[in-house]
MMTF fields as JSON, N, C-alpha, C and O atoms, coordinates in Angstrom:
{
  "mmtfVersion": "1.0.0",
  "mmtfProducer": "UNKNOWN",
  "numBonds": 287,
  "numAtoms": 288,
  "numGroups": 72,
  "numChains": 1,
  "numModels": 1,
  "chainsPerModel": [1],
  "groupsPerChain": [72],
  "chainIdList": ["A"],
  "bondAtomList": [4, 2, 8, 6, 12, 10, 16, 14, 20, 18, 24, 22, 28, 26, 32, 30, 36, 34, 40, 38, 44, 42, 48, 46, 52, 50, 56, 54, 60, 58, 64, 62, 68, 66, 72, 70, 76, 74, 80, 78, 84, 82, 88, 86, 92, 90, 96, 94, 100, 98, 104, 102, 108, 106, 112, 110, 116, 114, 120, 118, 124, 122, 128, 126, 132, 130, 136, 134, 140, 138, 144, 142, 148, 146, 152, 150, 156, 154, 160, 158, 164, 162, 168, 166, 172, 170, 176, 174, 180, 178, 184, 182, 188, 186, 192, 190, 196, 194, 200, 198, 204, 202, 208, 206, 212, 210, 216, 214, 220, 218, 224, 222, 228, 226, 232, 230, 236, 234, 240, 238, 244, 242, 248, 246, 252, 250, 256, 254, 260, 258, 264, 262, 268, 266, 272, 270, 276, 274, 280, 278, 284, 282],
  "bondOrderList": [1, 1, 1, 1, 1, 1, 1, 1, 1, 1, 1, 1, 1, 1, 1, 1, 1, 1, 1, 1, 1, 1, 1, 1, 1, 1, 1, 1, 1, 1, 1, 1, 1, 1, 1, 1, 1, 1, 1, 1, 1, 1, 1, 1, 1, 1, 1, 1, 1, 1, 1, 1, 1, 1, 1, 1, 1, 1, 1, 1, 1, 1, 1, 1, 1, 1, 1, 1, 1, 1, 1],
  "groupList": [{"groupName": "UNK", "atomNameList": ["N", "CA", "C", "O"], "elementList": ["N", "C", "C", "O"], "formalChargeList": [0, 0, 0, 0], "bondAtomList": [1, 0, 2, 1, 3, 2], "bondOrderList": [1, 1, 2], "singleLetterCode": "X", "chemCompType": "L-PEPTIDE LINKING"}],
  "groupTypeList": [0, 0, 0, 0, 0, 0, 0, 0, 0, 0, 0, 0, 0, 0, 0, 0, 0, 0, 0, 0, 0, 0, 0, 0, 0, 0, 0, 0, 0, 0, 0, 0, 0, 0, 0, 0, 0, 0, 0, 0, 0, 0, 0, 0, 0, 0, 0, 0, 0, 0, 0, 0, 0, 0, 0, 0, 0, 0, 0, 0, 0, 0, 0, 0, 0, 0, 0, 0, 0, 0, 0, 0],
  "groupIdList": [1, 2, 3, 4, 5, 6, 7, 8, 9, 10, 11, 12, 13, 14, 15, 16, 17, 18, 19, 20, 21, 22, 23, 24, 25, 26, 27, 28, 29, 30, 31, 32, 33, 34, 35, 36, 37, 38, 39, 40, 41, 42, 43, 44, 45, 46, 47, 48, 49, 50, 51, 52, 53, 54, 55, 56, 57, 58, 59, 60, 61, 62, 63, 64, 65, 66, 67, 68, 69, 70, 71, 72],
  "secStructList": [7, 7, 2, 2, 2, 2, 6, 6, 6, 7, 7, 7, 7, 1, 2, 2, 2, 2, 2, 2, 2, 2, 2, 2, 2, 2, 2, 2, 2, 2, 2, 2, 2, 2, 2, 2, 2, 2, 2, 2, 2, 2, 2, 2, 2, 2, 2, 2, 2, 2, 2, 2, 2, 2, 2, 2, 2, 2, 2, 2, 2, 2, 2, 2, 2, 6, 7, 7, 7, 6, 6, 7],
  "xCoordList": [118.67, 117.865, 116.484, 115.938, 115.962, 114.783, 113.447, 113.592, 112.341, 111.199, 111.235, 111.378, 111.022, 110.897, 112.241, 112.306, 113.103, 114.115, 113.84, 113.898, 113.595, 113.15, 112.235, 112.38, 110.902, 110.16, 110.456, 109.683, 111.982, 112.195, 111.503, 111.038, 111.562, 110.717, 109.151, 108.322, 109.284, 107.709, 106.569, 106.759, 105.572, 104.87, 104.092, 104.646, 103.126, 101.839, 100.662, 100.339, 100.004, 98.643, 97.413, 97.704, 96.434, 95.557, 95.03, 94.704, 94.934, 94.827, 95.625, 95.187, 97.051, 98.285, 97.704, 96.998, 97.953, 97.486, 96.107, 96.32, 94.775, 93.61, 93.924, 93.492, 94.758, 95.308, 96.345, 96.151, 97.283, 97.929, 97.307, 97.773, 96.18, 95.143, 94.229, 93.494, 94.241, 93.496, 94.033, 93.355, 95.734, 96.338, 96.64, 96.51, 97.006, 97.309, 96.232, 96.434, 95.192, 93.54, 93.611, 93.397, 93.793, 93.677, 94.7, 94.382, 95.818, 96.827, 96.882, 97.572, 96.163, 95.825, 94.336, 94.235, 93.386, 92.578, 93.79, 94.119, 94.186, 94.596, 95.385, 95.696, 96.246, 97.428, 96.102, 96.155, 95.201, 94.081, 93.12, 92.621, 92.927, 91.978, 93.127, 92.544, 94.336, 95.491, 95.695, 95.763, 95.793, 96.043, 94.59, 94.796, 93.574, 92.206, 92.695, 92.901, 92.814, 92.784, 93.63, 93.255, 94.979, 95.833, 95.349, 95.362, 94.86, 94.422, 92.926, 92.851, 92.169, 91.001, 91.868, 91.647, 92.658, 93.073, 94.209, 94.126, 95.125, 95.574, 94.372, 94.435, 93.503, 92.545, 91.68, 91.801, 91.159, 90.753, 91.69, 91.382, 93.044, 93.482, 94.235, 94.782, 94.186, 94.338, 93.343, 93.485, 92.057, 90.632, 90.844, 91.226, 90.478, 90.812, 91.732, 91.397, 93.338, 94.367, 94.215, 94.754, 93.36, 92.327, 91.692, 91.712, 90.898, 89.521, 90.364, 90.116, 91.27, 91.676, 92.411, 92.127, 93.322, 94.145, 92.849, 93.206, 91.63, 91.229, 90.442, 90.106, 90.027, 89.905, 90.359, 89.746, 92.06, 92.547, 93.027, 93.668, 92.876, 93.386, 92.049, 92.242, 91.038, 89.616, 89.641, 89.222, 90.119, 90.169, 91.145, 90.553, 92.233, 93.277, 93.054, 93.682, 92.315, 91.478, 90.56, 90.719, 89.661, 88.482, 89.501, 89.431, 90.593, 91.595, 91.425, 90.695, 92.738, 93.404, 91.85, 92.161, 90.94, 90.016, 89.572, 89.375, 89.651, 88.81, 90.217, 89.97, 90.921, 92.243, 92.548, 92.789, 92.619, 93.07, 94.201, 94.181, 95.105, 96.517, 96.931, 97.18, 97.079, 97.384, 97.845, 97.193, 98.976, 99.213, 100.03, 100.424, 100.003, 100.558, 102.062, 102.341],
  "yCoordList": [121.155, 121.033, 120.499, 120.697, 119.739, 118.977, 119.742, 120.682, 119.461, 119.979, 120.453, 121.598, 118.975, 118.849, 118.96, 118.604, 119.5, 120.091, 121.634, 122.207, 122.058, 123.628, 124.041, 125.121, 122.955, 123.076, 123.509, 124.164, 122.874, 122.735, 124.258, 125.21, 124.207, 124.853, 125.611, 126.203, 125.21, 126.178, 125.314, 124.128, 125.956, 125.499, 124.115, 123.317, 123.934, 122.896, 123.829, 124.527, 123.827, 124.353, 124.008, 123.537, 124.139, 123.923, 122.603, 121.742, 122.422, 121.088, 120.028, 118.88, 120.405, 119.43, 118.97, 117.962, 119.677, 119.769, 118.485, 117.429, 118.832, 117.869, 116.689, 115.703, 116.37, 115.195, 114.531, 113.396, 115.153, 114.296, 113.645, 112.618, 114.329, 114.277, 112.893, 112.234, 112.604, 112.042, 110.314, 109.293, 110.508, 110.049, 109.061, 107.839, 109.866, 109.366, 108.472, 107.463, 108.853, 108.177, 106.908, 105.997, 106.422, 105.271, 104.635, 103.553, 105.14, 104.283, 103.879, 102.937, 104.586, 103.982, 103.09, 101.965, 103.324, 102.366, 100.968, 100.058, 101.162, 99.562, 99.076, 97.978, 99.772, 99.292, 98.326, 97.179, 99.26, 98.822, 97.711, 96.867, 97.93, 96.406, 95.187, 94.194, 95.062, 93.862, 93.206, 92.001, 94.54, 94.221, 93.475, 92.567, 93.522, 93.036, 91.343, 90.453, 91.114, 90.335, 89.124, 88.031, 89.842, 89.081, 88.612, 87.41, 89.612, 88.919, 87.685, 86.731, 87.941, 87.358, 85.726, 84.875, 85.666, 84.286, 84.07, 82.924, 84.948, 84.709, 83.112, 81.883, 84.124, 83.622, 82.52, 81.512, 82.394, 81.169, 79.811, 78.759, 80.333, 79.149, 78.742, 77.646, 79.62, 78.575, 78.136, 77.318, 78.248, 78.02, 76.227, 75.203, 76.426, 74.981, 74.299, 73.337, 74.921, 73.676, 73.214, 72.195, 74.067, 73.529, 72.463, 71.467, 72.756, 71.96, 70.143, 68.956, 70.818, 69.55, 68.769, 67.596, 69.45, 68.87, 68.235, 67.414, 68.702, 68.116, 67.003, 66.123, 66.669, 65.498, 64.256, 63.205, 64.541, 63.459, 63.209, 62.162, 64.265, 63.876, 63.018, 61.807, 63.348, 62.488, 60.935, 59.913, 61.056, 59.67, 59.011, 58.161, 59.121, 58.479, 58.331, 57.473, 58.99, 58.789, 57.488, 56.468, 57.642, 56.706, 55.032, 54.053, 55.576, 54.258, 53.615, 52.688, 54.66, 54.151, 53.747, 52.715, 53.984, 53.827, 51.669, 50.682, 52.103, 50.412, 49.718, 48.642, 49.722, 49.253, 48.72, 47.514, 49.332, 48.908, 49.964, 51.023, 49.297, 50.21, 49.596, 50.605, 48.815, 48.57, 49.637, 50.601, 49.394, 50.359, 52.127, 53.106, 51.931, 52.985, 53.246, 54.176],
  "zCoordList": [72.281, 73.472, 73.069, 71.984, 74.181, 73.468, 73.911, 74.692, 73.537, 74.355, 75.693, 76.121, 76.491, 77.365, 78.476, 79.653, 77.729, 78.553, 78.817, 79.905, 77.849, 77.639, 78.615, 79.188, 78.962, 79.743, 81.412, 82.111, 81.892, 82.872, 83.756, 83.13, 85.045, 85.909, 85.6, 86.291, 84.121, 83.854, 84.888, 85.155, 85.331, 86.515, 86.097, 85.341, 86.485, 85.434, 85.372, 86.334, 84.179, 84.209, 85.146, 86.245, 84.924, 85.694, 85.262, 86.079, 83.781, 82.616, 82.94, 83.018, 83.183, 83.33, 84.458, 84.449, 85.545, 87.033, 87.242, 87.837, 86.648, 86.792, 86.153, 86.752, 84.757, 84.464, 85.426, 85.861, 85.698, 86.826, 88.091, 88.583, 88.612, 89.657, 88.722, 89.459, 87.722, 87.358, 87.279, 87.396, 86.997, 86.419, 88.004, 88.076, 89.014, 90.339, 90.809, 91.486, 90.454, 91.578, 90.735, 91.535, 89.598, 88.341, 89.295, 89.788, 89.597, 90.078, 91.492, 91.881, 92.235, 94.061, 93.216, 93.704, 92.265, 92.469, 92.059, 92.82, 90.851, 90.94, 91.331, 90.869, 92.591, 93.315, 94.521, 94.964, 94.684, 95.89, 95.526, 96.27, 93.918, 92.969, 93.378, 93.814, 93.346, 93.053, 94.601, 94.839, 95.809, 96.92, 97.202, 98.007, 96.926, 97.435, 96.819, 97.644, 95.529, 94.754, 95.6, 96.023, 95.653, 96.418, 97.706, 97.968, 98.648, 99.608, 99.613, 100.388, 98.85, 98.203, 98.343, 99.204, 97.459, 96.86, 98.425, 98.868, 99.183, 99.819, 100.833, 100.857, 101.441, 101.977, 101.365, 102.061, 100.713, 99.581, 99.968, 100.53, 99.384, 99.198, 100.894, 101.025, 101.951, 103.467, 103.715, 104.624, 103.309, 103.485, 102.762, 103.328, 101.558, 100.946, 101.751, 102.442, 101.683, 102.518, 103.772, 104.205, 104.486, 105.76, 105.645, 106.369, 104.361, 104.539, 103.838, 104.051, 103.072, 102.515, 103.717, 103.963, 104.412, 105.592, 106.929, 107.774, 106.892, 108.212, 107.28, 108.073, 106.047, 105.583, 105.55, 105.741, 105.16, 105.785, 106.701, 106.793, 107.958, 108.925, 109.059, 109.165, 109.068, 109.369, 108.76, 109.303, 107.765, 106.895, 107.917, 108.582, 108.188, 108.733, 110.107, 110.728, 110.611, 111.877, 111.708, 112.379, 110.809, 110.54, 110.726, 111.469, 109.312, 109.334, 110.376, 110.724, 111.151, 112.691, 113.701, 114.295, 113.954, 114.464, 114.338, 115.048, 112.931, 112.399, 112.4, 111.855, 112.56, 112.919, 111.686, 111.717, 110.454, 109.243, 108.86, 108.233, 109.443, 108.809, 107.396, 106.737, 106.813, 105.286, 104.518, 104.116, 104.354, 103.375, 104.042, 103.407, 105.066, 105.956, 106.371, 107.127]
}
């Protein structure tokens, strides 16, 4: 039988107890650091494909405007 079989139902200390408490909060912060992150860059990058998409729609506007299709 191993240690930690032996252990089975013994309670947690008060030590065990504040480490696990310690151990849990580390892990909602960086489940909550990654979800920020993700959304951060989520947002970023529709921001850019915006800004890049109404560029050329503008350019191709300007085009069609001066009536120089070439190349279209």
């Amino acid at each position: 039988m191993t240690e930690l079989e032996s252990d089975k139902g013994r309670p947690l200390t008060a030590e065990e107890n504040a480490k696990l408490r310690v151990l849990l909060e580390k892990d909602d912060r960086v489940i909550w650091i990654w979800s920020s992150v993700r959304v951060w860059a989520m947002w970023i990058a529709a921001v850019l494909g915006g800004v890049y998409l109404t560029l050329q729609g503008l350019k191709d506007l300007v085009r069609w405007l001066s009536g120089s299709n070439v190349g279209v």
